[in-house]
RODO-2510 file (C-alpha; in nm, 4 decimals, decimal comma):
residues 334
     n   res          X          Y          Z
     1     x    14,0383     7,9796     9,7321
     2     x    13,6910     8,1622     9,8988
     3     x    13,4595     8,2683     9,6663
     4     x    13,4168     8,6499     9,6195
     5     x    13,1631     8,7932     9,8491
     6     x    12,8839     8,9968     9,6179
     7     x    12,5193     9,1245     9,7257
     8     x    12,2691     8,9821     9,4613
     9     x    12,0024     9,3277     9,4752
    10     x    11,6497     9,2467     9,4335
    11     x    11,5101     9,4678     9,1204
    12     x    11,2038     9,5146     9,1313
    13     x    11,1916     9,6149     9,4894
    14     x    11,1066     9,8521     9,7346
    15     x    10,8327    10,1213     9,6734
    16     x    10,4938    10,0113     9,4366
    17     x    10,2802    10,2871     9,3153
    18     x     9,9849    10,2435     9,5423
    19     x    10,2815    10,3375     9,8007
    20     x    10,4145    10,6056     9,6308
    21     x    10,0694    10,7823     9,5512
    22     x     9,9997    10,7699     9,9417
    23     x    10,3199    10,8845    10,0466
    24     x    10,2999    11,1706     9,8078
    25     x     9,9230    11,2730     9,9049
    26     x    10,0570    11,3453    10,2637
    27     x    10,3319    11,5404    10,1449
    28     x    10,1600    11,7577     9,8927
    29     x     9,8553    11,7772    10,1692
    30     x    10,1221    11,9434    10,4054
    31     x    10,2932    12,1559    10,1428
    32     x     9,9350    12,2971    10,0090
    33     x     9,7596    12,3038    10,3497
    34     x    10,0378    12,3462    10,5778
    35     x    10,0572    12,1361    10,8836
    36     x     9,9011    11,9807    11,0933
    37     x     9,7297    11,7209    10,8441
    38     x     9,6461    11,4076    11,0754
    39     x     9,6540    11,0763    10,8742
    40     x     9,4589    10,7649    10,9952
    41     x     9,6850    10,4647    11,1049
    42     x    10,0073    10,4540    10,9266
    43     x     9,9853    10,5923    10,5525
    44     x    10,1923    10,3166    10,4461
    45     x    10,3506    10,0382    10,6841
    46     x    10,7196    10,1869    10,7359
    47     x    10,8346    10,3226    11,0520
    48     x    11,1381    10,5413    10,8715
    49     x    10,8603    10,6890    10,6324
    50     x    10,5902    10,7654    10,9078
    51     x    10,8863    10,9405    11,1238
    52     x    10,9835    11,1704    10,8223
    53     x    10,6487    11,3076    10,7699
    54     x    10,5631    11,3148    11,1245
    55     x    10,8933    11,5405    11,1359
    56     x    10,6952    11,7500    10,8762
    57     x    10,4095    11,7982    11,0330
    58     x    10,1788    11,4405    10,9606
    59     x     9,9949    11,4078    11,3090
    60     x     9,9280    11,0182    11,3151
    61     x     9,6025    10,8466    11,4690
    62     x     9,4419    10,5282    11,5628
    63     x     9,0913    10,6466    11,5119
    64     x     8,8772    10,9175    11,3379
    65     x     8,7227    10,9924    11,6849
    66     x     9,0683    11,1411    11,7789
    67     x     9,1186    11,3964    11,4715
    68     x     8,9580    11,7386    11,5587
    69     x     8,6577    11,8160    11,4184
    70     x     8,6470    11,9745    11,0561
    71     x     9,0504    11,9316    11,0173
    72     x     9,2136    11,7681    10,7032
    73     x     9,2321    11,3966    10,7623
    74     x     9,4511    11,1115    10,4959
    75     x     9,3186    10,7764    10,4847
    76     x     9,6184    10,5502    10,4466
    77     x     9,6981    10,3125    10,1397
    78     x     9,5362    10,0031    10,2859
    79     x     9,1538    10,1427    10,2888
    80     x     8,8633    10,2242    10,4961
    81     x     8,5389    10,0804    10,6056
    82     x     8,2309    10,2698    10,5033
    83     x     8,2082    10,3186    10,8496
    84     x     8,4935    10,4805    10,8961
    85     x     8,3780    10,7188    10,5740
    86     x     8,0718    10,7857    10,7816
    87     x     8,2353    10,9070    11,0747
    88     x     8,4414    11,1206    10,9113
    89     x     8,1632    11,2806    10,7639
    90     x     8,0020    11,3467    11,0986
    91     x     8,2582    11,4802    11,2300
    92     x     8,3012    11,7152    10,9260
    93     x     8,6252    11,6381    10,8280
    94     x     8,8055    11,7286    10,4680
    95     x     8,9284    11,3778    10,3414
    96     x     9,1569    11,3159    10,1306
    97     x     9,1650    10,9061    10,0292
    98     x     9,4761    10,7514     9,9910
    99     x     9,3671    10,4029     9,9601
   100     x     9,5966    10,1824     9,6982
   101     x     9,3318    10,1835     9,3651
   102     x     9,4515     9,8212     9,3603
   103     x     9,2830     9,7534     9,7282
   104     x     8,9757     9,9593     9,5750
   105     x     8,8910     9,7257     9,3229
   106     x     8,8787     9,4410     9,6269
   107     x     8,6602     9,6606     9,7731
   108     x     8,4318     9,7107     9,4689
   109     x     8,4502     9,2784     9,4224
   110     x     8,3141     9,2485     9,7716
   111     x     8,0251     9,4857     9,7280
   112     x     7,9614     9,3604     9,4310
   113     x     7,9459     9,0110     9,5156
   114     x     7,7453     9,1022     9,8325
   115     x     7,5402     9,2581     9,6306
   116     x     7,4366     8,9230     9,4392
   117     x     7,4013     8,7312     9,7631
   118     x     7,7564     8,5460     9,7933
   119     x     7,9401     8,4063    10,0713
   120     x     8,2496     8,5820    10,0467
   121     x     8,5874     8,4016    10,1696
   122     x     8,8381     8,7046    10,2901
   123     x     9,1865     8,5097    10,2348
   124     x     9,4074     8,7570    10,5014
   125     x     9,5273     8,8206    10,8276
   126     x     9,2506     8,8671    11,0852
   127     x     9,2958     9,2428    11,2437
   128     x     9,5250     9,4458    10,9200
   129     x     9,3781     9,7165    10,8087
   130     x     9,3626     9,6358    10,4732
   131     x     9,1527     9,2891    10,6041
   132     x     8,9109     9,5015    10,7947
   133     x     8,8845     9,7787    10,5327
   134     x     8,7393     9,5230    10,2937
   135     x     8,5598     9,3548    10,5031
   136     x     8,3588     9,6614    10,6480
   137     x     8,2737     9,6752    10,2852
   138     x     7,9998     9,3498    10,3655
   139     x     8,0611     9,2023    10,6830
   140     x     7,7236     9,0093    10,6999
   141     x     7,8688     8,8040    10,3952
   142     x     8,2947     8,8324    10,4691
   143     x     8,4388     8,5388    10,6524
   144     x     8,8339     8,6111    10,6701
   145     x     9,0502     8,2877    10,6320
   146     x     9,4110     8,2702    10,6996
   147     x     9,5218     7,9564    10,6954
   148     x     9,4441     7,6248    10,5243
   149     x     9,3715     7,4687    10,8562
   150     x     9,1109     7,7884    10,9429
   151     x     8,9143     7,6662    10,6275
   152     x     8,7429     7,3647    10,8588
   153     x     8,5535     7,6104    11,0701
   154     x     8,4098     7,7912    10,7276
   155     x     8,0351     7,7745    10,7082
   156     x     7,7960     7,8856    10,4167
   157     x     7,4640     7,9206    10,3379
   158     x     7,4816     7,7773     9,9834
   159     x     7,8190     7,5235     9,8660
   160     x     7,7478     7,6623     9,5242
   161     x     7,7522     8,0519     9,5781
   162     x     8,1039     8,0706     9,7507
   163     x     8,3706     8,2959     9,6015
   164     x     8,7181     8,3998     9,7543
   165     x     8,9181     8,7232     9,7458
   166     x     9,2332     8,7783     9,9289
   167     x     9,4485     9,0782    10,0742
   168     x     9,6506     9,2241     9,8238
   169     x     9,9679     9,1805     9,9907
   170     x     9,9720     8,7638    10,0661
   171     x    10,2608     8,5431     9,9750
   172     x    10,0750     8,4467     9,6324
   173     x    10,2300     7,9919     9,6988
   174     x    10,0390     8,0284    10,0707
   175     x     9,7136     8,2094     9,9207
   176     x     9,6804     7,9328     9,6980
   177     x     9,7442     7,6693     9,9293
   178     x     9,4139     7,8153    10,0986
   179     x     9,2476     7,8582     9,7597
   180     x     9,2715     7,4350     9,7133
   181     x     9,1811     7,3528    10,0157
   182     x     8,8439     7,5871    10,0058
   183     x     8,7991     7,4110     9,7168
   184     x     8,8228     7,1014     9,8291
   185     x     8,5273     7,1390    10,0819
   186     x     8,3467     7,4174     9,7822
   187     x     8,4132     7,2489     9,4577
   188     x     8,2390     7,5532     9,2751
   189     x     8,4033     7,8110     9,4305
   190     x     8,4191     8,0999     9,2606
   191     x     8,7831     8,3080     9,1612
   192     x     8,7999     8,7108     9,2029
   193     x     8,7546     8,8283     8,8416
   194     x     9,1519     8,9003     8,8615
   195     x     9,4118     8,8386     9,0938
   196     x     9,3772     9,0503     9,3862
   197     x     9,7328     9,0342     9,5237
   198     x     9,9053     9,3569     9,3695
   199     x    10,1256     9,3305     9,0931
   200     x    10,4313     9,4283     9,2738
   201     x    10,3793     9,1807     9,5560
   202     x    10,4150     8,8661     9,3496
   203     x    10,7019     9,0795     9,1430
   204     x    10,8950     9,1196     9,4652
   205     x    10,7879     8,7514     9,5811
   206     x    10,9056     8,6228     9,1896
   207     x    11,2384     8,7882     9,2088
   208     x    11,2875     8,7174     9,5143
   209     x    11,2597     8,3373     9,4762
   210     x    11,5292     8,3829     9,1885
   211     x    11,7174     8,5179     9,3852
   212     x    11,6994     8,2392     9,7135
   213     x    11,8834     7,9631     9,5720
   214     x    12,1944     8,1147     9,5022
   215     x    12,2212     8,2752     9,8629
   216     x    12,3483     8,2039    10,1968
   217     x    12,1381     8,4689    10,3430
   218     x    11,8780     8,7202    10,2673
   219     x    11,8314     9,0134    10,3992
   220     x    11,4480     9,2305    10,3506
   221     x    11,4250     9,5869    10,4360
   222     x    11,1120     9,6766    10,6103
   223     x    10,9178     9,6709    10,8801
   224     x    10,7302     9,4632    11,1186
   225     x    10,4263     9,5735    11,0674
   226     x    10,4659     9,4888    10,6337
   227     x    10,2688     9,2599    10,5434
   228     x    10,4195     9,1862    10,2275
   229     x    10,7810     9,2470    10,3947
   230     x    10,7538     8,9689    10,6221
   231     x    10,5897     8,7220    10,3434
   232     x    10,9517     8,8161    10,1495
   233     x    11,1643     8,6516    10,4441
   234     x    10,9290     8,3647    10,4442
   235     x    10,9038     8,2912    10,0296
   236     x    11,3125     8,3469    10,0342
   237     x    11,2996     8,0449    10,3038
   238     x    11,0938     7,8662    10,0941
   239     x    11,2401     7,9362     9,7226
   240     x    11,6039     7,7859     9,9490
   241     x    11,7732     8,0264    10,1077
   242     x    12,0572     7,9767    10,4217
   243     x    11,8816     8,2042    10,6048
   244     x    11,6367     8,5194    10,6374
   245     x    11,6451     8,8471    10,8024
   246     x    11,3980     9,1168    10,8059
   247     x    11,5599     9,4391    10,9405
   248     x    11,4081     9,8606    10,9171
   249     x    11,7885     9,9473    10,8496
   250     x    12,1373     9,9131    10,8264
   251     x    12,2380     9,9130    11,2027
   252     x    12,0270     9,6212    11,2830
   253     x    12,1986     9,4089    11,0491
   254     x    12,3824     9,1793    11,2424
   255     x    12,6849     9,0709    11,1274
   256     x    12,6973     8,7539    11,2867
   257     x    12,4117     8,6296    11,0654
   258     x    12,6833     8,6784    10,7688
   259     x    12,9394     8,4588    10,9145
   260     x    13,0714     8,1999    10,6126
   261     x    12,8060     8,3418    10,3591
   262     x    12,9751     8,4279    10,0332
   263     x    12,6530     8,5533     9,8747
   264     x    12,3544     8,8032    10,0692
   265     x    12,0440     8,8636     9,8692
   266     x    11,9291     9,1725     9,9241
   267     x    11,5191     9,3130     9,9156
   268     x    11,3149     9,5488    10,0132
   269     x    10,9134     9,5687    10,0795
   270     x    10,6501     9,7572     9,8888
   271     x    10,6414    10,0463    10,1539
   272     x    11,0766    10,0866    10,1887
   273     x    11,1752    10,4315    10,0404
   274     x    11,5230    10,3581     9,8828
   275     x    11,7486    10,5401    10,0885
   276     x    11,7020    10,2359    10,3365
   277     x    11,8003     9,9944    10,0977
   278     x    12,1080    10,2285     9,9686
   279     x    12,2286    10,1958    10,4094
   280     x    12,2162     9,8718    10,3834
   281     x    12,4538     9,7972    10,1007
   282     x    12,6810    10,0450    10,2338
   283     x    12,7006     9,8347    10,5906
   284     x    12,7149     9,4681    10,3481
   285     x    13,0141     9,6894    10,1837
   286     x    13,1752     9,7727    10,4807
   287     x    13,1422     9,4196    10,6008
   288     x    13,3310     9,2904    10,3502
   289     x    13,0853     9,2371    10,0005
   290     x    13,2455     9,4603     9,8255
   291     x    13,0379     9,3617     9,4652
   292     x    12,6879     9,4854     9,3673
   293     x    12,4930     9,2549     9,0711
   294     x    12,1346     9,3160     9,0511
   295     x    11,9264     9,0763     8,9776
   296     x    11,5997     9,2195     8,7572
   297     x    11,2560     8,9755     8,6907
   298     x    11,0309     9,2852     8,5808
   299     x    11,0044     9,6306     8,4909
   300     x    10,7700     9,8556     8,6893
   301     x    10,5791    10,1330     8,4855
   302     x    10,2741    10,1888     8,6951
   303     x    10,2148    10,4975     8,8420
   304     x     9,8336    10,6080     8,9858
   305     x     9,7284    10,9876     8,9767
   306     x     9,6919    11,1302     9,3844
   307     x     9,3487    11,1468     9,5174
   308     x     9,0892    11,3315     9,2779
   309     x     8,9793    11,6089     9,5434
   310     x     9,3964    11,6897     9,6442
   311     x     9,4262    11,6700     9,2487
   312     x     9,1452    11,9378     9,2007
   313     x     9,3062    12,1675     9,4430
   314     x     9,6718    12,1692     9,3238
   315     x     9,5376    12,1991     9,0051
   316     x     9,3724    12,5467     9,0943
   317     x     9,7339    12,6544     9,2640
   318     x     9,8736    12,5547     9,0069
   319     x    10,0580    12,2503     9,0831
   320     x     9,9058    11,9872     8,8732
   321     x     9,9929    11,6324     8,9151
   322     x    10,2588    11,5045     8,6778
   323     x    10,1289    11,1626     8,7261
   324     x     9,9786    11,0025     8,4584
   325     x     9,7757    10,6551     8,6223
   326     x     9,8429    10,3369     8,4829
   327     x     9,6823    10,0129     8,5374
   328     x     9,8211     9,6759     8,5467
   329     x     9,7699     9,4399     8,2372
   330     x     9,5604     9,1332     8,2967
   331     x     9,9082     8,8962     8,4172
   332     x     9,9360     9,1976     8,7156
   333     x    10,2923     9,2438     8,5448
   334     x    10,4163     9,5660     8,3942
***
């Protein structure tokens, strides 16, 4: 007799609330401005959400050099350089920051450290925006590491005044695996003051590697371009999974990746609006896992208010934010 065929659902999954605070600041920007309102890069890295607000207006662009002067410009979730701050200024654009507080406070560690005359190890991927957000931040004292083997080439000025910070969005077992060997060659290397990879990163990575074990596939919802999407596909190998498929939605789900799996885990990344994820179990359904049992590690609470100046403004329309912000607790859990 064949086992029943069920989806195990990832909970928590799906949107975080540095996500959902940048999401929103575009859409209240276009419902108190009206369009266009350009946004810098993608405001979060998902191509279904960047479609729907460029359907509403959100003009999207590479660089501040290409948003007219004095329009309305969003900076997305993963942060800016200074420079980039600068330019904007010149070119007398209205600003409205979107950047995750969470990436923030990485920002505020690496001036800070700068500030007392630290080499700085940048554990990331060379070239995201996030990565060269925070490194713009110091980039005489920044060296960005992504690997273990990349920590040969490091060189600093002082063994004893190291310190490491990471991208917020890192599979948390590879980020340490860098961590020990810095170490090795630093043995005083200094740790971030807190963990710098986001609260619901490792809570998507933890449930996730529940989850692994007990299925023949897993299937992550979002995008290329997600960092922590396509660590998910990559800790579900690791934490024992058949197999692992990162899709945007439901109708690039092949079914031949299903064939003789009884049980599909099912996730989503920190930028995947729901609706995505709500596809997707429909197609499982209609390929023949007809249960649902979700699988929960954590609660999420955390919200973060929008941007102080878009704030400021609905407030005098009348629109204040219902948000009330939140931080993590000390463990990042919530």
């Amino acid at each position: 007799m064949k086992p029943d065929k069920k989806i195990l659902l990832a909970a928590p999954r799906g949107y975080c609330a540095g996500v959902d605070r940048a999401v929103d600041a575009v859409e209240k920007a276009l419902d108190l401005y009206g369009p266009p309102v350009y946004v810098r890069k993608e405001i979060v890295h998902n191509r279904y959400v960047v479609e729907t607000l460029s359907r509403r207006g959100a003009i999207f662009v590479n660089e501040t050099d290409e948003v007219p002067e004095g329009a309305r410009v969003v900076f997305s979730a993963h942060g800016v350089s200074p420079q980039v701050h600068a330019e904007a200024a010149a070119r007398n654009l209205a600003t409205i920051d979107a950047t995750c507080p969470l990436v923030t406070k990485v920002h505020k560690e690496a001036v800070r450290f700068a500030k007392s005359d630290y080499d700085i190890i940048l554990v990331g991927h060379q070239g995201h925006e996030e990565v060269e957000g925070t490194q713009g931040e110091a980039p005489d004292h920044i060296q960005v590491v992504g690997t273990p083997e990349e920590v040969d080439a490091v060189e600093v000025r002082d063994p004893d005044k190291v310190v490491w910070i990471s991208q917020t969005t890192l599979s948390v077992d590879e980020t340490m695996e860098t961590v020990a060997r810095l170490r090795e060659r630093f043995p005083n290397l200094q740790n971030p003051p807190s963990d710098d990879i986001c609260y619901a990163t490792q809570n998507r990575q933890e449930v996730v590697k529940t989850i692994a074990p007990q299925a023949d596939v897993v299937i992550v919802v979002g995008s290329a371009n997600s960092s922590n999407s396509v660590r998910l596909v990559e800790v579900a190998l690791d934490a024992g999974a058949g197999a692992s498929y990162r899709i945007d939605k439901a109708d690039e789900l092949d079914p031949a990746w299903l064939e003789g799996a009884s049980v599909v885990g099912l996730t989503s990344g920190a930028s995947v609006p729901e609706i995505l994820v709500r596809d997707v179990i429909e197609r499982l359904k209609d390929l023949g896992y007809p249960q649902v049992e979700e699988v929960r590690t954590k609660t999420e609470t955390i919200t973060f208010a929008l941007p102080r100046n878009l704030r400021a403004e609905l407030k005098e329309k009348g629109q204040a934010d219902p948000r009330k912000r939140r931080e993590p607790g000390p463990d990042h859990t919530c």
